[in-house]
Steps between C-alpha positions, in 0.01 A plus 500: 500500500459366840275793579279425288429135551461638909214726332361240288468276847332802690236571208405126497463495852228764441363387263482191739362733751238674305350187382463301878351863577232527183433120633405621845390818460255506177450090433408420848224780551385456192479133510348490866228823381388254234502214798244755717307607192441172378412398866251783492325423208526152550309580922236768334428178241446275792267775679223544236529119444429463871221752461311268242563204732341677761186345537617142460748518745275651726792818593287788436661863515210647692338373761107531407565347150378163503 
């Protein structure tokens, strides 16, 4: 009997295990991929906004554009 209570402890403690490691290993990435990609999107946005504000701001890409 006491053997199995020692394997009931080990399988929780892996169970313990595998979920801290599915935490780090798969949520992280995946949360701080979505972070980048949202940053991405979020910068390219920004860029053709900046593009249209180009003339008023007077921050032209090229140089021989007015």
């Amino acid at each position: 009997m006491h053997h199995l209570h020692a394997h009931l402890a080990l399988s929780q403690g892996w169970t313990d295990s595998i979920g801290l490691l599915f935490t780090f290993a798969v949520l992280m990435p995946a949360i701080a991929t979505v972070c980048i990609v949202v940053a991405m999107v979020s910068g390219r946005g920004d860029k053709t906004q900046d593009s249209k504000n180009v003339g008023r701001w007077g921050r032209a890409s090229s140089p021989d554009s007015e």
